[in-house]
C-alpha positions in Angstrom: -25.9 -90.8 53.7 -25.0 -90.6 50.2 -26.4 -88.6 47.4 -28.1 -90.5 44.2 -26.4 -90.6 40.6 -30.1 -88.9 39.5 -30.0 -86.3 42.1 -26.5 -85.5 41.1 -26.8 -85.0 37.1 -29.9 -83.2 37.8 -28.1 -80.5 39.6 -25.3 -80.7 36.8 -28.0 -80.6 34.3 -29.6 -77.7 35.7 -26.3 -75.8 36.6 -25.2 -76.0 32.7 -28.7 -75.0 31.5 -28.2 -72.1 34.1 -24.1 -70.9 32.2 -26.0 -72.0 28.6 -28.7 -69.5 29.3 -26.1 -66.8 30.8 -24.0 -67.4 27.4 -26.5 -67.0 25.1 -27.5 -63.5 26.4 -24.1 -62.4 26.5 -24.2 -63.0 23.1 -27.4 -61.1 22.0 -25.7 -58.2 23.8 -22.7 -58.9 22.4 -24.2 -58.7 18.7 -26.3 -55.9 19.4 -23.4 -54.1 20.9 -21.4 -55.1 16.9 -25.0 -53.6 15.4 -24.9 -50.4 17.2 -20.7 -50.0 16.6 -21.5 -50.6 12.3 -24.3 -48.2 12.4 -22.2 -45.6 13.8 -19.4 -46.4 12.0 -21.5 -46.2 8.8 -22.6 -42.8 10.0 -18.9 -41.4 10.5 -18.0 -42.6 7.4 -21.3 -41.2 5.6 -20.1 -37.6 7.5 -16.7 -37.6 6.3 -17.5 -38.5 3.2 -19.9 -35.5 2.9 -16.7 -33.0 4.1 -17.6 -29.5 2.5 -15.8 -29.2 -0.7 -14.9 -25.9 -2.7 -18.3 -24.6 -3.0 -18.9 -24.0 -7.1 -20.8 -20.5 -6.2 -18.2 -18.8 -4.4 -14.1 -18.1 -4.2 -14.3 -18.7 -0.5 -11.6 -20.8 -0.6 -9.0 -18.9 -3.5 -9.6 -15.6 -1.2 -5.7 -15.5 -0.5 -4.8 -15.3 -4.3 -6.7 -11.9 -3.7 -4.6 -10.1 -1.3 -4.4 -6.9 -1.0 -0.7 -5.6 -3.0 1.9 -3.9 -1.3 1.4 -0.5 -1.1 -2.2 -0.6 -1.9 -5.4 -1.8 -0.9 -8.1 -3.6 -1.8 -11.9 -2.9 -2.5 -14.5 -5.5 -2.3 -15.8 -8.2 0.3 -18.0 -10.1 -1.6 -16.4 -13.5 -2.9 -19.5 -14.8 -4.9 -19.8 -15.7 -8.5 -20.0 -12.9 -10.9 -18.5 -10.2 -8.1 -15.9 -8.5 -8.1 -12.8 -7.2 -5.9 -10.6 -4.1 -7.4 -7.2 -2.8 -6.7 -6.0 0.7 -5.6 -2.1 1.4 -5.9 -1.0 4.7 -2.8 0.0 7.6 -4.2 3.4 7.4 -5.5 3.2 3.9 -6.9 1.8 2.5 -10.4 -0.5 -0.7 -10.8 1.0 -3.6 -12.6 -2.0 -6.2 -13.9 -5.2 -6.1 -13.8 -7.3 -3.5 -11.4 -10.4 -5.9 -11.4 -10.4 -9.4 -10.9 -14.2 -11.4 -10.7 -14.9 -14.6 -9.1 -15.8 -17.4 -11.7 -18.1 -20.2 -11.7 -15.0 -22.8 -11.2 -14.5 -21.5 -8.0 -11.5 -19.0 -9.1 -10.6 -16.0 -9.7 -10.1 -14.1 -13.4 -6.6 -12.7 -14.5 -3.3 -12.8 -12.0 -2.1 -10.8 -8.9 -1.8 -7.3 -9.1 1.1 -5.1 -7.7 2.5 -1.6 -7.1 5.3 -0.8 -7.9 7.2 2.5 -7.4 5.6 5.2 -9.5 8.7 7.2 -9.8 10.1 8.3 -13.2 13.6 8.1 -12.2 13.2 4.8 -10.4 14.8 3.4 -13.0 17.9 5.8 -13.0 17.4 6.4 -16.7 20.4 9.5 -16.5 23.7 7.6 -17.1 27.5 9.0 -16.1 25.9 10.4 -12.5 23.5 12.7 -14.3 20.9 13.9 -11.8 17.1 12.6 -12.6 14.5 15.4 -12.3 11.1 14.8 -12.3 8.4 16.7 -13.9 4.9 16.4 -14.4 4.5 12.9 -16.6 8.4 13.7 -17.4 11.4 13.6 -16.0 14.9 15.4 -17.2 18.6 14.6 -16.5 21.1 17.2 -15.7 24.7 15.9 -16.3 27.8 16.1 -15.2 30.7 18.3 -16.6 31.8 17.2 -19.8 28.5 14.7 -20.3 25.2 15.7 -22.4 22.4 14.3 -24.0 18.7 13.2 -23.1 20.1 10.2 -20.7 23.7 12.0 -20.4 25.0 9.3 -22.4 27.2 11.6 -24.8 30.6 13.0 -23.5 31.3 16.7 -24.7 33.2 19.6 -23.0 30.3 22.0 -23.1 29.3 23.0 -19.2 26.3 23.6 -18.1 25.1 27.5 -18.3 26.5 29.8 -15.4 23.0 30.9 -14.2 22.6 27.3 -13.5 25.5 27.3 -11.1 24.9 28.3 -7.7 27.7 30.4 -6.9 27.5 29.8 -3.1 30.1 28.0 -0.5 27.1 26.5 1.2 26.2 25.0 -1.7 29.4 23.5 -2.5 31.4 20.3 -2.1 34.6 18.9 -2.6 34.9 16.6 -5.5 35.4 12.6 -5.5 39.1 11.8 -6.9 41.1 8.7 -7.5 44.1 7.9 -8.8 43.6 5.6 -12.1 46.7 4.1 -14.6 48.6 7.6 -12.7 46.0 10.0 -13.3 43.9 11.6 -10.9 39.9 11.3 -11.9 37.7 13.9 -10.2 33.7 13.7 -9.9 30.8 15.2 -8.3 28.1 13.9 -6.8 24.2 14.3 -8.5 23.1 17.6 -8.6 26.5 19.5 -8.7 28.4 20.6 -11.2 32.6 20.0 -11.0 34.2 23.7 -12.0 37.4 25.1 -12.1 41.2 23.4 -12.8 42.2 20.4 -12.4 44.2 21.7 -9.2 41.5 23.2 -7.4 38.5 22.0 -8.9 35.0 22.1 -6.7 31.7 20.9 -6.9 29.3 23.6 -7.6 25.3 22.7 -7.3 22.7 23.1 -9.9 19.7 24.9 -9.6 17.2 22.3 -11.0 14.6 24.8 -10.6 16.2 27.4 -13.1 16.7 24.7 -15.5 13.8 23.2 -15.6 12.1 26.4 -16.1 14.6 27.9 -18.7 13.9 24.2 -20.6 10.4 24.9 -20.8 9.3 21.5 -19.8 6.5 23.2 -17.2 7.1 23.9 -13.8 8.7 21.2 -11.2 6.4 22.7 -8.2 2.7 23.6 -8.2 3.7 26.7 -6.5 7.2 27.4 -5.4 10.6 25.2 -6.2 13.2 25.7 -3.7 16.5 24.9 -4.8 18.8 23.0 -1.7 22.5 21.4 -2.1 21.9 18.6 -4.9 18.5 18.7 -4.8 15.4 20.9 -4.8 12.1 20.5 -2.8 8.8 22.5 -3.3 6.7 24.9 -0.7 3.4 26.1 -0.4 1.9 29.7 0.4 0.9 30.1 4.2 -2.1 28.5 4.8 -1.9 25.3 2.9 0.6 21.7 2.7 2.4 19.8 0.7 0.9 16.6 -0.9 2.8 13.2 -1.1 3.8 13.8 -4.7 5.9 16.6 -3.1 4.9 18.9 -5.5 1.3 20.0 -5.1 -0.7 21.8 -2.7 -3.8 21.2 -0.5 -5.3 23.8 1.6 -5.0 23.1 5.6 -8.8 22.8 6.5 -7.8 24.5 10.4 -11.4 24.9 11.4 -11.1 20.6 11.3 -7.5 20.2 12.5 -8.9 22.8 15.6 -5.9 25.1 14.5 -7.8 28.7 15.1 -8.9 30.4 17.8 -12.0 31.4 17.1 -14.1 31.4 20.6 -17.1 29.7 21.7 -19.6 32.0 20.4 -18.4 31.9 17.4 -18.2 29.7 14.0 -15.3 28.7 12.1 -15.5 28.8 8.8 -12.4 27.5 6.3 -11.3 29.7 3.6 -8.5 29.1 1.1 -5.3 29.8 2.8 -7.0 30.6 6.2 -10.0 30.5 8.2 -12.7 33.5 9.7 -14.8 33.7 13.1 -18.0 34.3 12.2 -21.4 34.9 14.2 -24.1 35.0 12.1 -27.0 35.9 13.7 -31.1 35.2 12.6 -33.0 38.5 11.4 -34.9 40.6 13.6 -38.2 39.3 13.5 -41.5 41.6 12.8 -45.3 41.5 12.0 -45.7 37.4 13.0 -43.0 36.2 11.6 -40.1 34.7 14.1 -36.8 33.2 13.2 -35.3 30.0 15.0 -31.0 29.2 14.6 -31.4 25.9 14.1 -27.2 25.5 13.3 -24.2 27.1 13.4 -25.0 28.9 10.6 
């Protein structure tokens, strides 16, 4: 039996209706699958576009050209408009620039960095020809060499340095530093002593900086006592209280805090200047209808 031409295209006719039909909705999916991909494409592009800036109100993002210096610190957390951060150099160190810096409406911050730098007087090395820089209170004064003089030891003279100001002590002396130059043997001393005697058996004799200082009249190099050592001096406190980092004042040693008494357990102590007592005070007898409470340790 054989199959009609009729029966035949119907079933191709109805087979391509069937892949027609198929197509088409592959399609709609297809171009509903492009819709959803530009509308979230839009929306990335809409978020990126919108990436926090600088905000205007704040130095957020110029905290770093506020660091704290070197040797110092820094006071202030607040990085809005019209506040403020300030600087604080350690003791022993001297603020260059500006100690306040406030955050402005551009987002920055007013003035440049600030830094410590070393406080010292004689930093510098202002004493020329190996003079020996003393410091002082707000002054400093250089003690020379043999045959040097002046405010910086900068003039060359033969007048030596009073005798009180030499300590007359072997501990306190040194062999000088000589050299042969164009035949002819140079001698010198290091800072803080003083070269004495002939050119044959010269030595290196030290200088009291605390006698000079105090026979100069400039004030007093300690806050309480200047101990003269080989080239130098250093300062002490009475019993009872510590040197400060300036190395010249004193603070007195709170031992009641630093638990450095032995006071017992039924008793207080109390901090003094140079010391400390153990003290039990006690409430008053009470009478009539009046009683007392200790409410503390004291």
């Amino acid at each position: 039996f054989g199959i009609s031409k009729d029966t035949q295209t119907g079933k191709l006719s109805k087979c391509l209706w069937k892949k027609l039909h198929f197509l088409k909705g592959q399609e709609i999916r297809f171009t509903e699958g492009l819709r959803i991909m530009k509308s979230k494409l839009t929306s990335l592009q809409n978020s990126v576009s919108k990436f926090p800036q600088a905000d205007q109100s704040s130095c957020m993002y110029a905290v770093l050209n506020v660091f704290s210096p070197a040797h110092g610190r820094k006071f202030g957390s607040k990085y809005l408009v019209g506040h403020e951060v300030h600087f604080m150099c350690f003791p022993g160190y001297e603020l260059v620039g500006p100690g306040t810096r406030m955050c402005q409406e551009n987002g920055s911050w007013s003035g440049i960095s600030a830094v410590c730098k070393d406080g010292s007087l004689c930093a510098s090395n202002p004493c020329l020809n190996g003079g020996t820089c003393v410091e002082g209170v707000s002054k400093y004064k250089c003690t020379c060499l043999h045959n040097w003089s002046g405010n910086h030891c900068q003039h060359q003279t033969q007048t030596a340095p009073p005798e009180w100001s030499i300590v007359d002590d072997p501990a306190f002396s040194r062999k000088p530093r000589c050299a042969k130059v164009d035949r002819a043997q140079h001698c010198s001393c290091d800072a803080g002593f003083h070269m004495s005697g002939t050119s044959d058996s010269s030595i290196c004799q030290d200088v009291n900086e605390c006698e000079v200082y105090k026979a100069d009249g400039s004030g007093l190099l300690c806050a309480h006592t200047c101990v003269n050592i080989p080239g130098s001096y250093r300062c002490a406190c009475p019993s009872g209280y510590k040197v400060l980092a300036d190395g010249r004042s004193c603070e007195d040693v709170d031992e009641c805090l630093a638990q450095q008494h032995n006071c017992s357990h039924r008793t207080t102590c109390v901090n003094t200047g140079g010391g400390f007592q153990c003290v039990n005070p006690e409430c008053p007898r009470s009478h009539a209808n009046i009683s007392y409470v200790k409410t503390s340790p004291l």
